[in-house]
NUDREN-651680 format. One line per 10 residues: their letters; for each residue x negated, z, y of C-alpha. Coordinates in pm, whole numbers, plus 32768, in hexadecimal, padded with zeros to 4 digits. Each point is the difference from the previous one (the first is absolute). Layout:
BEGIN
a> X,Z,Y  ... .
This chain:
BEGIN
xxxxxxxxxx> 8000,8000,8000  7F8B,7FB5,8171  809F,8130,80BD  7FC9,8014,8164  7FF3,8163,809D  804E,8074,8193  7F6A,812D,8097  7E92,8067,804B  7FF7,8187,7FEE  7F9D,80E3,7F03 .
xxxxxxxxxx> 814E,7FC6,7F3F  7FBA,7E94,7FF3  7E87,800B,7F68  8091,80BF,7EFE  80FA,7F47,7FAB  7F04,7EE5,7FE3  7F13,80C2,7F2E  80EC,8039,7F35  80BF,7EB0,7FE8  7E91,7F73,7FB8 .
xxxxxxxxxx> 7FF1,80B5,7EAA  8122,7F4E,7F74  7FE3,7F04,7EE8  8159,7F4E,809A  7F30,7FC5,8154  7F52,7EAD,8065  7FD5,7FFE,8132  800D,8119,810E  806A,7F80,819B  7FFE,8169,80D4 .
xxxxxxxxxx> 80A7,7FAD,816B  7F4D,8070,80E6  7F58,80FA,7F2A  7E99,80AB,8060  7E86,8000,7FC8  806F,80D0,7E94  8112,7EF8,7F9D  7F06,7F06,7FF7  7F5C,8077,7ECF  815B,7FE1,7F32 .
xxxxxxxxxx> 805E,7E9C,8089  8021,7F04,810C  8045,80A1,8189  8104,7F0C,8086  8005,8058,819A  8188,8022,8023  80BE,80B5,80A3  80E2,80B4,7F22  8136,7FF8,80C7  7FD4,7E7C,8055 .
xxxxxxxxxx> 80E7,7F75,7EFF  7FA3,7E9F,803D  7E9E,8046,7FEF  8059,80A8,7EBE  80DE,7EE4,7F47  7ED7,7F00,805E  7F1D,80FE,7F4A  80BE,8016,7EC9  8066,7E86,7FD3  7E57,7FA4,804C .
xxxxxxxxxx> 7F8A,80F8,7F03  8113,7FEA,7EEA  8072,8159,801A  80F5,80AA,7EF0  8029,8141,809A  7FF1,80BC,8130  7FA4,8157,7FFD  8044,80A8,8195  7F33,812C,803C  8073,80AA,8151 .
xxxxxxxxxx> 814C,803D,8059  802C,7EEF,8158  8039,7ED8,7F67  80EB,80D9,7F2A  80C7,806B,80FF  800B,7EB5,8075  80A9,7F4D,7EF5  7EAD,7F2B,7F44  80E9,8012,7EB2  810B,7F97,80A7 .
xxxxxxxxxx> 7F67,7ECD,80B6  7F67,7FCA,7E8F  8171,7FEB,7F79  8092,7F09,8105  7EF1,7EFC,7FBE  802C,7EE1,7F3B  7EB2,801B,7F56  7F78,8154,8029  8136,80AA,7F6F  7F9C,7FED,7EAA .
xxxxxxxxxx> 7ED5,80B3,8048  800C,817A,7FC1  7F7D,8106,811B  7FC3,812A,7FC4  80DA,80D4,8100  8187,803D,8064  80D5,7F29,80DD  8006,806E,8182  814D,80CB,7FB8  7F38,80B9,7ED2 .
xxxxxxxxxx> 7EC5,8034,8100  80DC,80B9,8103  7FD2,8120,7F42  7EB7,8037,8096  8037,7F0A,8125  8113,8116,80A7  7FF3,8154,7FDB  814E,8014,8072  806F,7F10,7ECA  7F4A,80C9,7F0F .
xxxxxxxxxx> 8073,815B,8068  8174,7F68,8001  7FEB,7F7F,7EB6  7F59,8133,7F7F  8149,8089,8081  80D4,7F10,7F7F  7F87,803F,7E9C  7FC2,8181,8014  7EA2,7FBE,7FF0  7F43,816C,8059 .
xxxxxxxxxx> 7F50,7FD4,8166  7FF1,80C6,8131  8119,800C,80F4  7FD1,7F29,810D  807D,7F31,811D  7FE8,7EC5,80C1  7FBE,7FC7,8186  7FB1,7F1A,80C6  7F81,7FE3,81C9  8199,801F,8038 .
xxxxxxxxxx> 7FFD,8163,7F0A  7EDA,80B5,804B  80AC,810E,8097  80CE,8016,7EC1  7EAE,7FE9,7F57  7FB3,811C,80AA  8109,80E4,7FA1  7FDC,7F7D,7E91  7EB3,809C,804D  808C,8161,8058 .
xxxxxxxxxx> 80B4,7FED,7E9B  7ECA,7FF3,7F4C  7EDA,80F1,7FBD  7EC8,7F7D,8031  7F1E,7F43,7FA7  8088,7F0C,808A  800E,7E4D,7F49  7FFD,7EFA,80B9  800E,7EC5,7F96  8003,7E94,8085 .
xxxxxxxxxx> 80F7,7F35,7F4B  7F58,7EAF,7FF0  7E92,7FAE,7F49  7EE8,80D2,8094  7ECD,7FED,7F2F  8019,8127,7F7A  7FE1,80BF,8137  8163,802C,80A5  804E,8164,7F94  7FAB,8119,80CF .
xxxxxxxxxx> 8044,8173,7FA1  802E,80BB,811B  7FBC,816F,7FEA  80C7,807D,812E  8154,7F6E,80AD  7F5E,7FCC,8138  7F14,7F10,7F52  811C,7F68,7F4B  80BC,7FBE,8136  7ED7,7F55,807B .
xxxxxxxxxx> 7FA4,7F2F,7EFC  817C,7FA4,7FDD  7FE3,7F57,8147  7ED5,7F7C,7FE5  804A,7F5C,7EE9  8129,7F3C,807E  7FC6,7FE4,8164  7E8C,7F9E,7FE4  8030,7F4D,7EBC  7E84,804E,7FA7 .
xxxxxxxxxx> 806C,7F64,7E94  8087,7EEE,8080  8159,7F83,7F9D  7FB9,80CF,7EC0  8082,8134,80E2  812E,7F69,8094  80BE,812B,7F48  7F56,8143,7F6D  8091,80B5,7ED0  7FE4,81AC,801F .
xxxxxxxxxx> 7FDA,808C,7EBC  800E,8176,7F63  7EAE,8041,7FD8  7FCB,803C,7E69  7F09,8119,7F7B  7F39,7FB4,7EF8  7EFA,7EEE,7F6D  8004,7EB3,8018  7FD5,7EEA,7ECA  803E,7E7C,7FE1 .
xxxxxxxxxx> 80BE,7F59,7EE0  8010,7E98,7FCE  80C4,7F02,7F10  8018,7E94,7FB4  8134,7FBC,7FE0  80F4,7EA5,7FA7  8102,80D2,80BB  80A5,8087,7EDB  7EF0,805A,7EE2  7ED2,80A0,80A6 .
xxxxxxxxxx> 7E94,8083,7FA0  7F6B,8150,8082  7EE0,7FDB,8066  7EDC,8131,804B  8066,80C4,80F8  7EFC,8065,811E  7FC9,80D2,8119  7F5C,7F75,8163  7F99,8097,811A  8087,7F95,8159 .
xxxxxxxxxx> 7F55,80C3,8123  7E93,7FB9,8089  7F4C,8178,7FA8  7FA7,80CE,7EF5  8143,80F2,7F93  80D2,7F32,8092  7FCE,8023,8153  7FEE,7EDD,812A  810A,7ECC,802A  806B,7F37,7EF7 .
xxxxxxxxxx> 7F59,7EDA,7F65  807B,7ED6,7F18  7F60,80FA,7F1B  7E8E,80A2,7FAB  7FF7,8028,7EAB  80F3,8003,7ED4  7FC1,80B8,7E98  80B5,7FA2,7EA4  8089,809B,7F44  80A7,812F,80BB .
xxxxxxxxxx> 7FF0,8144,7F2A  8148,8091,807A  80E4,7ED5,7FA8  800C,8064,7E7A  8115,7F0D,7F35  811B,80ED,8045  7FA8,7FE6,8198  7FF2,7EBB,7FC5  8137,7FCB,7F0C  80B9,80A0,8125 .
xxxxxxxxxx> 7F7C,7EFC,80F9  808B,7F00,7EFF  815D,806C,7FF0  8031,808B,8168  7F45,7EFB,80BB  7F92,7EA8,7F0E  8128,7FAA,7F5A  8114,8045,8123  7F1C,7F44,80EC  800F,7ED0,7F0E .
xxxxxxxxxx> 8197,8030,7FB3  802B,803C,8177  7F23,7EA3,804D  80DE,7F56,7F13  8145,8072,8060  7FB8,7F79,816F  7F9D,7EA2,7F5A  7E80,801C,80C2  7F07,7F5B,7F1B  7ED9,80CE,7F94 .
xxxxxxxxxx> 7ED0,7F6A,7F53  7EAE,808B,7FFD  7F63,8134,8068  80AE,812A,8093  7F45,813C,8087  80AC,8157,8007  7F6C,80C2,810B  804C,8185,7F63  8027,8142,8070  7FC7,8126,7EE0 .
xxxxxxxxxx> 80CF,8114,8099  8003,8159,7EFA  7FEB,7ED9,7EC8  8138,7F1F,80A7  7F83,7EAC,8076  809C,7F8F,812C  7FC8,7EAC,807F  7F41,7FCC,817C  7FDE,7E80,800A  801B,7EC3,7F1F .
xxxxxxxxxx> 7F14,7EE3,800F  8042,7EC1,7F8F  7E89,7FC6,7F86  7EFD,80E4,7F71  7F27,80E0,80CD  7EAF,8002,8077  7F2C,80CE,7FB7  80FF,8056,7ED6  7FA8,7E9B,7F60  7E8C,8026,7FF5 .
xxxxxxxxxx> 8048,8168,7F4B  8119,7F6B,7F21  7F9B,7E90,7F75  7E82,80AB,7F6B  80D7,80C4,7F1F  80DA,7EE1,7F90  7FC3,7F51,7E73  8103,7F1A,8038  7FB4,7E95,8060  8087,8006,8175 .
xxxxxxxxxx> 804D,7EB0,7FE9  80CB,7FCF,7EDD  80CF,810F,809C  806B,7F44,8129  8020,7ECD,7EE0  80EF,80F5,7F26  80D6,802E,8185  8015,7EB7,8065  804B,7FA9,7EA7  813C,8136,8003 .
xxxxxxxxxx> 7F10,80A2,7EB2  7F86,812A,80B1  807B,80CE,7ED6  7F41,7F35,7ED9  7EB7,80A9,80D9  7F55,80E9,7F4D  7F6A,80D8,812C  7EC2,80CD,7FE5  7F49,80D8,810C  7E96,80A9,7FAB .
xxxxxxxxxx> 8018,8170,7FD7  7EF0,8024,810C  7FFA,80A1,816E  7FEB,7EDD,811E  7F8D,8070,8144  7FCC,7F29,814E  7F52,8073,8145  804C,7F32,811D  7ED2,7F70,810B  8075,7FF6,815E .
xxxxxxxxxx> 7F91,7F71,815F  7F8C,80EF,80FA  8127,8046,80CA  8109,7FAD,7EF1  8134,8012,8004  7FDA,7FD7,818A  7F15,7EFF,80B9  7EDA,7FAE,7F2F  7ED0,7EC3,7FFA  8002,7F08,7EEB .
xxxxxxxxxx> 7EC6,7F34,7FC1  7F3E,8116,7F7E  7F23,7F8A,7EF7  800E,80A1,7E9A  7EBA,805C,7F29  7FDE,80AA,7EA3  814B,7F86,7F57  7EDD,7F92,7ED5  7F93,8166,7FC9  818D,805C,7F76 .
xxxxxxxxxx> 7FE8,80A1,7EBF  810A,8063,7EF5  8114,7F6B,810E  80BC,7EF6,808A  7FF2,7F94,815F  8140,7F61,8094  7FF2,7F5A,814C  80FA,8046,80FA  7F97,7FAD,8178  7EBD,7F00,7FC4 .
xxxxxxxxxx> 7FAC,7EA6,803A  7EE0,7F67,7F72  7F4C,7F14,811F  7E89,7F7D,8015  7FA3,8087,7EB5  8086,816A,8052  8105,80E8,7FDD  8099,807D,8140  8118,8108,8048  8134,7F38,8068 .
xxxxxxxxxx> 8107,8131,7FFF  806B,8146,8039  7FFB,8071,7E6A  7EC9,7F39,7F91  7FB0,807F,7E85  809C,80AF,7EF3  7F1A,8069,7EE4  80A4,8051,7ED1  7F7F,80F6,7ECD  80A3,8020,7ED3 .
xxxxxxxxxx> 7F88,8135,7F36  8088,811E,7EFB  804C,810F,812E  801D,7FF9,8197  7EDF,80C0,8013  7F15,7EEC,7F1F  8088,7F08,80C9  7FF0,80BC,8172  7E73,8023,7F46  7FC3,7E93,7FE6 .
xxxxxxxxxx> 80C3,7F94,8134  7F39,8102,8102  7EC3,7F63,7F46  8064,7E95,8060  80C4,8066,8142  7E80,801A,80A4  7F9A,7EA7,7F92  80E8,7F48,80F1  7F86,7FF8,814B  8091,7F4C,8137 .
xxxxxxxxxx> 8019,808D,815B  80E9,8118,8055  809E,7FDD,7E80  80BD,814D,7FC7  809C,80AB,7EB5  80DE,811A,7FB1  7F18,80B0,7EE6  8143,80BB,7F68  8093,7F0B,7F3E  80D0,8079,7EE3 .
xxxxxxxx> 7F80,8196,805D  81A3,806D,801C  8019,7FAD,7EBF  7F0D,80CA,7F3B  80EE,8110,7FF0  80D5,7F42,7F46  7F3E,7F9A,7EF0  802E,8082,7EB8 .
């Protein structure tokens, strides 16, 4: 199979790494992807929500699948567009249809149809620049910490938790008079702020049958325990100790299979991968977001612990035999540490070039933010390498990670060195 992938983060090499070790796989087209994809197959330099650019792409190079990495062209409607042409509609991709994507494309969509299906989440409300007062007395209703949230696509980094009202109040404002995300923040959803510790669950799903896939846990903000503003994330482990198979079996009934029934009952097509932000709250799951792709740096964690050919599982979905799939993960613990740019997730430099990525030892290095130009590898984002470690325990592979974690060297490249610490306690 030719297969053409879109993205170039971390996610996206990943994907590619592990699409290359397929026996189904001929040929491997990553749009735009980055100076790591290049090792797995052929950089194509397109833009992944140009559609155009994209059909040209997969009618030059013979393409029999698309597989979409982020979540824009998503949101967008790429299957969609795929569906209504003539010639590219017989070719699967990988993703939902635009109405399927809107349950990470709104938050205001998602909480409603958690609603709708009595789906556990936080209580919450929607405003907008002609409610914030009402925002504001919504506010007074809750304790704090205080969630914020933009509604649209943000990158990862339009939730704020607010530790005071005043704050809140502020950042309400800000948020929708200012529009610092853009039109992403046109309305803000307030949520109940949940106690407890976060985890990541992910499926592939034909929108009926589904497979559960490891669960992980990442790690949003910039600093060490947690501390700072929040990233697109710093660091992701896999698998999490505290989300044993009846945690998980609750996740399943309460959360999995009433999504699916409540997806089906409102006829919106779901195909592909779908990310269950989570919320363990004294052992009950609650849900805090859906996304309609997998995360990152979740993926880098997840896809080293996976047996299973990746790509005769999206085969076995477009071909509606998810369920003759005989699914295996490794019995190993995955852990990822996320390089950043100085100044991340705020104003930072790219062009910084990158030395010792040839001294890594007993890990895999997946590029996020780099570019390879005149024979060198150069920083090109804000999240520019996630080094992966698969070992026995957390503490083996925090061992081998700090070891390689002083190899890389590019200027003003920062680290949180806790990785996967929270957990200890947890394991058995």
């Amino acid at each position: 199979m030719n297969v053409l992938l879109l993205g170039s983060g971390g996610r996206e090499h990943a994907l590619a790494w592990k699409l290359k070790q397929s026996r189904l796989l001929n040929k491997l087209y990553i749009a735009p992807g980055n100076a790591g994809t290049m090792h797995c197959g052929e950089n194509i330099n397109v833009n992944v929500n140009d559609f155009a650019a994209i059909r040209e792409t997969v009618l030059k190079y013979h393409i029999n699948m698309v597989v979409v990495g982020p979540e824009d062209p998503l949101v967008n409607g790429i299957r969609d567009y795929f569906l209504a042409d003539e010639i590219l509609h017989t070719v699967p991709v990988i993703g939902p249809s635009k109405n399927g994507a809107m349950l990470e494309g709104s938050k205001d969509f998602s909480k409603a149809f958690m609603q709708r299906h009595h789906i556990p989440t936080a209580r919450y409300k929607t405003f907008d620049n002609t409610s914030i007062e009402e925002g504001n007395r919504f506010l007074e209703t809750l304790s704090p910490p205080f969630v914020l949230k933009a509604d649209g696509l943000a990158a990862g980094k339009g939730v704020l938790i607010c530790k005071d009202i005043i704050e809140a109040k502020q950042q309400l404002k800000h948020i929708l008079t200012d529009q610092p995300f853009g039109s992403a923040g046109h309305k803000v959803v307030i949520e109940e702020f949940l106690h407890g510790i976060e985890l990541s669950v992910f499926i592939l799903t034909d929108g009926t049958k589904y497979i559960l896939l490891p669960e992980a846990k990442d790690y949003k903000r910039i600093g060490n325990n947690d501390t700072g503003l929040n990233t697109g994330g710093m660091g992701a482990v896999s698998p999490v100790a505290f989300a044993d198979a009846f945690f998980i079996q609750k996740v399943e009934e309460r959360i999995i299979k009433p999504t699916l029934e409540g997806l089906h009952s409102e006829n919106i097509t779901y195909t592909g991968f779908l990310f269950i932000g989570l919320m363990n709250v004294n052992g009950d799951p609650y849900v805090i977001e859906y996304n309609c792709r997998l995360g990152d740096p979740e993926t880098e964690a997840i896809l080293p612990r996976m047996k299973t050919d990746l790509l005769e599982l999206f085969n076995s979905l477009a071909n509606g035999t998810l369920n003759t799939i005989k699914y295996q993960v490794e019995n190993t613990t995955s852990l990822v540490t996320i390089l950043v740019s100085g100044g991340y997730p705020e104003e930072y430099e790219k062009g910084k070039v990158i030395t010792g990525l040839e001294n890594i030892k007993d890990a895999t290095l997946f590029h996020a933010g780099t570019i390879f130009k005149d024979n060198r590898v150069l920083t090109n984002g804000g999240r520019v390498l996630a080094l992966q470690v698969s070992a026995p325990t957390i503490e083996e592979a925090r061992a081998i990670a700090h070891k390689n974690l002083t190899e890389i060297h590019f200027e003003k490249v920062y680290f949180r060195n806790d990785v996967g610490m929270d957990l200890l306690k947890y394991q058995k």
